[in-house]
MIDOSE-1310 file (N, C-alpha, C; in nm, 2 decimals, decimal comma, always signed):
residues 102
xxxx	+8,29/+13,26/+10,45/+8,28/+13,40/+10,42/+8,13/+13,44/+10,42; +8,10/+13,54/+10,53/+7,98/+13,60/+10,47/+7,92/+13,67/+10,36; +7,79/+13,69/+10,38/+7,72/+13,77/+10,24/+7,63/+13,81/+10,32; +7,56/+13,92/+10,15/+7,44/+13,98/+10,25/+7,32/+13,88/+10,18
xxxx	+7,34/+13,75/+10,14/+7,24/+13,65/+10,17/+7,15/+13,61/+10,28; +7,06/+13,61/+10,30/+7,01/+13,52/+10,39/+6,92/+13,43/+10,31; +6,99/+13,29/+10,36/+6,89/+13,20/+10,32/+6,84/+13,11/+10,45; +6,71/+13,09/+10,39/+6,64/+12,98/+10,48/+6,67/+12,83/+10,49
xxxx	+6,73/+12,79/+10,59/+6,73/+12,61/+10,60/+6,68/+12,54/+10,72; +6,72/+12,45/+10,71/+6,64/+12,35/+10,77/+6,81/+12,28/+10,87; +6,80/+12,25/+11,02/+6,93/+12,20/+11,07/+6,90/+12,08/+11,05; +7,05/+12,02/+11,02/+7,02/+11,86/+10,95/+7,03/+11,83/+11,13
xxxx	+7,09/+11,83/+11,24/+7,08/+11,80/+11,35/+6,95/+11,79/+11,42; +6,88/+11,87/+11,44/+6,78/+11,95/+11,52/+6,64/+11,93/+11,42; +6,61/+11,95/+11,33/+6,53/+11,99/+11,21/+6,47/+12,11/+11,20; +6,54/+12,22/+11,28/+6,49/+12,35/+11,29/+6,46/+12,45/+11,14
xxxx	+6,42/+12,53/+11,16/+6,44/+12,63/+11,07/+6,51/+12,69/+11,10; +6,59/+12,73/+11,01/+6,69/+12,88/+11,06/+6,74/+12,97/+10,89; +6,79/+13,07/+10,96/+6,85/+13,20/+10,85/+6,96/+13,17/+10,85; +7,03/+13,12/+10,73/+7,20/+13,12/+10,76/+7,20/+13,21/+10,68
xxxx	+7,36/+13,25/+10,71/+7,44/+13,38/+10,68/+7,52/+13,30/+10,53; +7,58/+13,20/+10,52/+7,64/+13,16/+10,42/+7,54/+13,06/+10,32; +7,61/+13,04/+10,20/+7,55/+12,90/+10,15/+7,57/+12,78/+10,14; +7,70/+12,73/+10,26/+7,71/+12,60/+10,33/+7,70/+12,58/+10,45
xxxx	+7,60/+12,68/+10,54/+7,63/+12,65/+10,68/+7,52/+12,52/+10,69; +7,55/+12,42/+10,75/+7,45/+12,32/+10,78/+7,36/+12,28/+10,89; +7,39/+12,37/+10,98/+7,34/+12,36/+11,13/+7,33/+12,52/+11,20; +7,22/+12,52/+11,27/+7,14/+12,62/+11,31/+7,29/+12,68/+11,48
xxxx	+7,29/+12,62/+11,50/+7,42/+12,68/+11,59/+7,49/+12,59/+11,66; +7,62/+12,64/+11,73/+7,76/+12,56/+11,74/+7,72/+12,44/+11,80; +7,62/+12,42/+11,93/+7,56/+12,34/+11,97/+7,52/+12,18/+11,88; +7,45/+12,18/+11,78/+7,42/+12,10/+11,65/+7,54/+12,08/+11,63
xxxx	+7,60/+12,18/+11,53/+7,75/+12,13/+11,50/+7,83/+12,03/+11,59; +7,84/+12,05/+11,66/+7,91/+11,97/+11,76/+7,87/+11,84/+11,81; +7,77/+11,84/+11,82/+7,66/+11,70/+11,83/+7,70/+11,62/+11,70; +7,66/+11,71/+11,58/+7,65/+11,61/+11,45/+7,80/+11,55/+11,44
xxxx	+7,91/+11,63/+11,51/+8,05/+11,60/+11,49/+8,06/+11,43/+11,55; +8,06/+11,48/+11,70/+8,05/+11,37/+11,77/+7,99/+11,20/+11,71; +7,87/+11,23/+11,66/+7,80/+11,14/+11,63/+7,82/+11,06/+11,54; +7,95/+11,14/+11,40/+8,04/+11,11/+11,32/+8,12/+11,02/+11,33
xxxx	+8,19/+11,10/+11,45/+8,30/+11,06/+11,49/+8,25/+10,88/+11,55; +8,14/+10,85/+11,63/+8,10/+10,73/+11,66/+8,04/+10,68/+11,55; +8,04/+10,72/+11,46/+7,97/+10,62/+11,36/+8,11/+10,58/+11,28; +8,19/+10,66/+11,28/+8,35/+10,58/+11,25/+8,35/+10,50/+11,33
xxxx	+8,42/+10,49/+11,45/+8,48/+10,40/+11,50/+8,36/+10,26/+11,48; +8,27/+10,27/+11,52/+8,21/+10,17/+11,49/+8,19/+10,14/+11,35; +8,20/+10,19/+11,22/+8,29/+10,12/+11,09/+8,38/+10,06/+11,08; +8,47/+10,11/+11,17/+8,61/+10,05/+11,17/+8,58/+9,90/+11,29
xxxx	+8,53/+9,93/+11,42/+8,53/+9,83/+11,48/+8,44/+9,71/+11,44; +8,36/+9,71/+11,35/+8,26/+9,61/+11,26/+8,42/+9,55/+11,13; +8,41/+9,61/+11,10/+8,53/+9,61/+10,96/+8,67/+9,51/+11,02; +8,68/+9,51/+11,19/+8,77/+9,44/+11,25/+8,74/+9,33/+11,28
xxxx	+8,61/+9,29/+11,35/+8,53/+9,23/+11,37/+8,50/+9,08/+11,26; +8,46/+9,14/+11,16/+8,42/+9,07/+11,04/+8,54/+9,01/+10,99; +8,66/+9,10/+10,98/+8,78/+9,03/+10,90/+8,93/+8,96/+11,06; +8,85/+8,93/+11,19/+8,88/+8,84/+11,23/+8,81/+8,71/+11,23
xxxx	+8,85/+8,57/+11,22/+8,78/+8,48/+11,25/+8,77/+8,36/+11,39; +8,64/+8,38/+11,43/+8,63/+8,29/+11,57/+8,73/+8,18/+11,53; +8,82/+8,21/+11,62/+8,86/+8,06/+11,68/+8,87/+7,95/+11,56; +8,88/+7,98/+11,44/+8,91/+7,89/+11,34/+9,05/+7,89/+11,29
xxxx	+9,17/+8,00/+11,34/+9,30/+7,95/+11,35/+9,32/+7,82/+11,43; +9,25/+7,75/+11,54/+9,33/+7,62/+11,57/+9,24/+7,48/+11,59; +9,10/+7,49/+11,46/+9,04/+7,40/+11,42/+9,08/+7,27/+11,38; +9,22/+7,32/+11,31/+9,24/+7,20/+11,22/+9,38/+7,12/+11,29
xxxx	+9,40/+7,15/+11,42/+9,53/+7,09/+11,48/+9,47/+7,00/+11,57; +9,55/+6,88/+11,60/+9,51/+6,78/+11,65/+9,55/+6,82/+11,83; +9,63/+6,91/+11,87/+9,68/+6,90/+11,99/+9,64/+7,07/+12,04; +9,55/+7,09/+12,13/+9,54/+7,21/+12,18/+9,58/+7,29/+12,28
xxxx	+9,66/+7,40/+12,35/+9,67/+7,43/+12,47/+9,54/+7,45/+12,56; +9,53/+7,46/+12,70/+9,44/+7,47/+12,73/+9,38/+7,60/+12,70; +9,51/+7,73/+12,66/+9,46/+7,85/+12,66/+9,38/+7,88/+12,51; +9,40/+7,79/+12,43/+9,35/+7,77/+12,27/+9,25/+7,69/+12,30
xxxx	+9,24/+7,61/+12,39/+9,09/+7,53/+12,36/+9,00/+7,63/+12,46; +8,98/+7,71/+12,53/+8,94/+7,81/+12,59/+8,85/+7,89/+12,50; +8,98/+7,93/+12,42/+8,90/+8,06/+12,32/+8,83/+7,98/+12,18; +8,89/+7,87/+12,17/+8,79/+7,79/+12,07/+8,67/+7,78/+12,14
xxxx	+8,68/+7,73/+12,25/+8,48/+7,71/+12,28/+8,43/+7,79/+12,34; +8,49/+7,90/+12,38/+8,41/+8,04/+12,43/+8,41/+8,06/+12,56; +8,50/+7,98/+12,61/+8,47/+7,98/+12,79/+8,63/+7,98/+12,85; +8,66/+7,98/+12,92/+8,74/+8,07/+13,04/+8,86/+7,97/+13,04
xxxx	+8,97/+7,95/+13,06/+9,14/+7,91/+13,11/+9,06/+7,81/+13,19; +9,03/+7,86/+13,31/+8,99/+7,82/+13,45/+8,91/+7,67/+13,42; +8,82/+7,70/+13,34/+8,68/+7,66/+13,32/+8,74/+7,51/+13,28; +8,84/+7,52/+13,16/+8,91/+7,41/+13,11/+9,02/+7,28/+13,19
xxxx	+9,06/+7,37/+13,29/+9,14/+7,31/+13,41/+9,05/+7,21/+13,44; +8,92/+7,30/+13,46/+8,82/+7,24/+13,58/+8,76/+7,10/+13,50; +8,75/+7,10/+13,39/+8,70/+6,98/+13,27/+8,83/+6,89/+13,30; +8,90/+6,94/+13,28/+9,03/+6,84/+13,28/+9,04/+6,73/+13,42
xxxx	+9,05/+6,84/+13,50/+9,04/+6,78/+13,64/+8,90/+6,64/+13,68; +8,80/+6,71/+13,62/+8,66/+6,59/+13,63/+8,68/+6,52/+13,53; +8,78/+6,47/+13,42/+8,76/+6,41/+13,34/+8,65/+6,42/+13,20; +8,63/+6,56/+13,17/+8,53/+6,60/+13,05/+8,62/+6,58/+12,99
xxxx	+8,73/+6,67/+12,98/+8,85/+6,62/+12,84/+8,96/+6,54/+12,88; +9,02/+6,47/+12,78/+9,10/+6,42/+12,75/+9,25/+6,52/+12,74; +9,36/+6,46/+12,82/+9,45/+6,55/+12,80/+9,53/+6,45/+12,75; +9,65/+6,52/+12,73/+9,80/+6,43/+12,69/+9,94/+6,55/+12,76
xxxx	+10,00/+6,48/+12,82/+10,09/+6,55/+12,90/+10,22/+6,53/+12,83; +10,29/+6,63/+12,79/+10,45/+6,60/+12,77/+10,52/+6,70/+12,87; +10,61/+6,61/+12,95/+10,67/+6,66/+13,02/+10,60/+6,75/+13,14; +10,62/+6,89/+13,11/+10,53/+6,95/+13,19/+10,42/+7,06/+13,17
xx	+10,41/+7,02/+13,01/+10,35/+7,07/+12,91/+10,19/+7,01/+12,89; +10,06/+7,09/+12,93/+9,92/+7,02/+12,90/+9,90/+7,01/+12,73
């Protein structure tokens, strides 16, 4: 709602001076507003994507099992499906075959 206030502030976006018309406007024009929204809005998702982040754990669901797929021993050591074939094949790991199961 307007008034016949004018007060002097300062844009939390910009650091301008300006005359607002109310006594909660926070930003000097729609331009700011919109910026500061945006920038919100990315500072959520990256809350949330840290917050996901943190409360998953590397590859320590399949630390404690004696027998790995190749697609679980992959994401345990950080490196590729492919990558593990290729160790298997040269003899870097040890496999055990059931049936037609690595």
């Amino acid at each position: 709602m307007s008034s016949n206030i004018k007060v002097e502030r300062i844009c939390e976006w910009c650091g301008k001076k300006f005359i607002a018309q109310t006594t909660v406007t926070r930003f000097c024009s729609k331009r700011c507003a919109e910026h500061s929204y945006k920038e919100r809005l990315r500072q959520k998702k990256m809350a949330v994507s840290n917050l996901e982040t943190a409360s998953v754990p590397n590859g320590n669901k399949w630390r404690d099992k004696d027998y790995l797929t190749p697609t679980q021993a992959a994401d345990l050591l950080g490196i590729g499906r492919m990558s593990i074939y290729r160790y298997i094949r040269n003899g870097k790991i040890k496999v055990v075959r059931f049936q037609r199961k690595t």
